[in-house]
Structures are given as structure tokens and as C-alpha cells.
C-alpha positions in Angstrom: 109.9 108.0 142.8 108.5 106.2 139.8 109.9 106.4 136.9 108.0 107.3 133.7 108.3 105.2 130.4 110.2 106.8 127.1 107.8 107.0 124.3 108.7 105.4 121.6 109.3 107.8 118.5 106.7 107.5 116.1 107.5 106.9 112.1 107.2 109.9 110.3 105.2 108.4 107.5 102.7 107.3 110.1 102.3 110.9 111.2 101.8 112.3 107.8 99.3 109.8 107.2 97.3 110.9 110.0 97.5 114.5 109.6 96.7 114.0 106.3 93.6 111.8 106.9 92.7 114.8 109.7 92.4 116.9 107.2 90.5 115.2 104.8 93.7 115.0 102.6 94.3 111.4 102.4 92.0 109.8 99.9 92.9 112.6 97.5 96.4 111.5 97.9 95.8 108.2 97.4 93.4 108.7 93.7 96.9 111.0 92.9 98.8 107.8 93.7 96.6 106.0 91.3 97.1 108.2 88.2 100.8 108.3 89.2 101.6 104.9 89.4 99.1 103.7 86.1 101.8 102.3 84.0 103.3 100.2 87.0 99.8 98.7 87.6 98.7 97.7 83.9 102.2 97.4 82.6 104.4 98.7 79.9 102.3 97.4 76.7 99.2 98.6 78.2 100.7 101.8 79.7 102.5 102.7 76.2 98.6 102.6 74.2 96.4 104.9 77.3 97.3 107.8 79.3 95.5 108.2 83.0 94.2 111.8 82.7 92.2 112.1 86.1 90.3 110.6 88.8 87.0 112.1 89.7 84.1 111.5 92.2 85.8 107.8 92.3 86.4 107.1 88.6 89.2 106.9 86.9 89.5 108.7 83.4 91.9 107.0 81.3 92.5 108.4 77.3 93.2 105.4 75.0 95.0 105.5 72.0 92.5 103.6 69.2 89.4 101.9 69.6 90.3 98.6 69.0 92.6 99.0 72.1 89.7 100.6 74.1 87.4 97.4 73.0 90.3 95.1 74.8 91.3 97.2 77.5 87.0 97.3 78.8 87.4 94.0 79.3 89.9 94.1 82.4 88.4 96.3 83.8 87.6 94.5 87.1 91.0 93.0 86.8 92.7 96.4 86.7 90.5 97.9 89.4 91.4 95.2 91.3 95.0 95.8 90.8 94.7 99.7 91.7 93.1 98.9 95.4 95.7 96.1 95.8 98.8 98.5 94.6 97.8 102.2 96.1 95.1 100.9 98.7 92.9 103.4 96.9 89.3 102.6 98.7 87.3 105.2 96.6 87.6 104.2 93.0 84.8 102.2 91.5 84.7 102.9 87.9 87.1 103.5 85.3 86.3 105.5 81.9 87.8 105.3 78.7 87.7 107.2 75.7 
């Protein structure tokens, strides 16, 4: 008689990722995690002058306090982009908005 091998029990996150993605749920979770975890990924001083409304058809829609701050903030964009995909592994975002 041969005996048959355990399985091993599978992480629970690991099976909510994949029901998720089998639905089509996963990269909507993952632009959520983006507006959620904003003021983590640009930091307080940034964080405390915008407010991450939405993300939509892969941009991100951030509200900024003043203008002068919007002028600054436009130019790291491509550094905070880069930060969201590194932080939330966010593969859909390509654009982010302010106004």
C-alpha cells in the first residue's frame, strides 16, 4: 500500500489573493490600497497639503491644498508613481491628477 503525501496547508492570504484575482477583484483592491496608504507613500508634509480622492481607469486623483503646492508636488510625479508600484504593487496606475 503506498502511502499518499499530506498537502501542505495553503496561507490564507495566498488563497484570498487568488479568489480575488478569479474574480477580477484584485487590481481594484490593489488602486484601494493606493488611496489608502497615500500619506505613508509621500509622507507626512506632503500628505498633510493633498488628499487622494480616487483612482480611475489607472489614474490617480489627488486634491491639493494651494497651487503653489500643486506646482511642486507635479514635479515628483514619476518619483511618487514610482513609490506607489514599489509600496502597494499597484500595476495599473500610470497617471496621477492634481487639482
Amino acid at each position: 500500500m503506498k502511502l499518499k503525501k499530506k498537502k501542505q496547508p495553503e496561507l490564507i492570504g495566498n488563497l484570498i489573493d487568488s479568489i480575488l484575482q478569479e474574480r477580477g477583484y484584485f487590481s481594484i483592491c490593489k488602486e484601494w490600497d493606493v488611496v489608502a496608504k497615500w500619506p505613508v507613500i509621500v509622507g507626512e508634509k506632503i500628505a498633510s497639503v493633498t488628499e487622494c480622492t480616487r483612482m480611475e481607469d489607472g489614474r490617480l486623483y489627488v486634491k491639493v491644498s494651494s497651487s503653489s503646492w500643486r506646482n511642486e508636488i507635479v514635479f515628483l510625479k514619476d518619483e511618487i508613481i514610482k513609490k506607489i508600484r514599489k509600496e502597494t504593487d499597484c500595476s495599473t496606475l500610470y497617471d496621477i491628477v492634481f487639482y
